[in-house]
N, C-alpha and C positions, 0 to 999 in steps of 0.2 A: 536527494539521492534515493536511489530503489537498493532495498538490499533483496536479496534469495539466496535462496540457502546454500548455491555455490559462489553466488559471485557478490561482488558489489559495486554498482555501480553509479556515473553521474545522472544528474537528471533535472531537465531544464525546468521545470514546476516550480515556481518560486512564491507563485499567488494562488489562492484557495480557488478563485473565479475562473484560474485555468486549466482546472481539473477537467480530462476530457478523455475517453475511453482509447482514445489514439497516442495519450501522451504515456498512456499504458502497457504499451505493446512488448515493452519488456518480461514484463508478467504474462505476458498472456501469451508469449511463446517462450516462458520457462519450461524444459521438461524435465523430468515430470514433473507437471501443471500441481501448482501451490494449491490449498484449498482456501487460505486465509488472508488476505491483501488489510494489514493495516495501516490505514492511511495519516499519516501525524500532518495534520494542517496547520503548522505555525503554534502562536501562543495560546491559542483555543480553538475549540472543535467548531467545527466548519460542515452543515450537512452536504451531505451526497449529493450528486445532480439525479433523479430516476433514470436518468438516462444514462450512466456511466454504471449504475447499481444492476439494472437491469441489462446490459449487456457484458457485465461479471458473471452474474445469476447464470447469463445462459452455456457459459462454459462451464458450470460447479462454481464458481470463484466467491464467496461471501466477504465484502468487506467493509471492516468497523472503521469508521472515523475517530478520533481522539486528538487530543493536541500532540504535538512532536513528541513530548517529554513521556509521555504517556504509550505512545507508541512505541519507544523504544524501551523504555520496562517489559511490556507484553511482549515484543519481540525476543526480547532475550528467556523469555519462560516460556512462551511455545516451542521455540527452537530447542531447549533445555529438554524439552517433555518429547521431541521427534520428530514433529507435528508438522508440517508442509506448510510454511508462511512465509510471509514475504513482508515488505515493507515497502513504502512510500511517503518518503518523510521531506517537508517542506521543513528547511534551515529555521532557522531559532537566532536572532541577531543577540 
């Protein structure tokens, strides 16, 4: 699921491997545009492709990888603190 800070939504990403800057396009046409994309990869942290990071980078968009569980703590204290984030969390069986 992607969350943002108005909505919440599904989200077909199920595998870390299919992390891809297209499967993103929810974020990246939130407005106003998020600054923070945390990404929960399952039951462990899962790096970035450069290519999905860098064409974050180029709209402002900075985003941390973490496992799910982890992402969704952080999520709930930036949102708490005002902060412009979003989330993309791969399910947790």
């Amino acid at each position: 699921m992607i969350v943002l800070p108005e909505a919440t939504i599904p989200w077909d990403v199920g595998d870390p491997s299919a992390l891809r800057i297209e499967s993103l396009a929810p974020v990246l046409d939130c407005e106003p545009r998020v600054e923070i994309l945390l990404y929960g990869s399952g039951h462990r942290l899962h790096p970035v492709d450069e290519a999905v990071r860098s064409g974050l980078r180029a709209v402002g968009i900075a985003i941390e990888p973490m496992d799910t569980g982890a992402a969704c703590r952080t999520y709930s204290i930036l949102a708490a603190e005002d902060r412009r984030v979003a989330a993309a969390l791969i399910a947790v069986d």
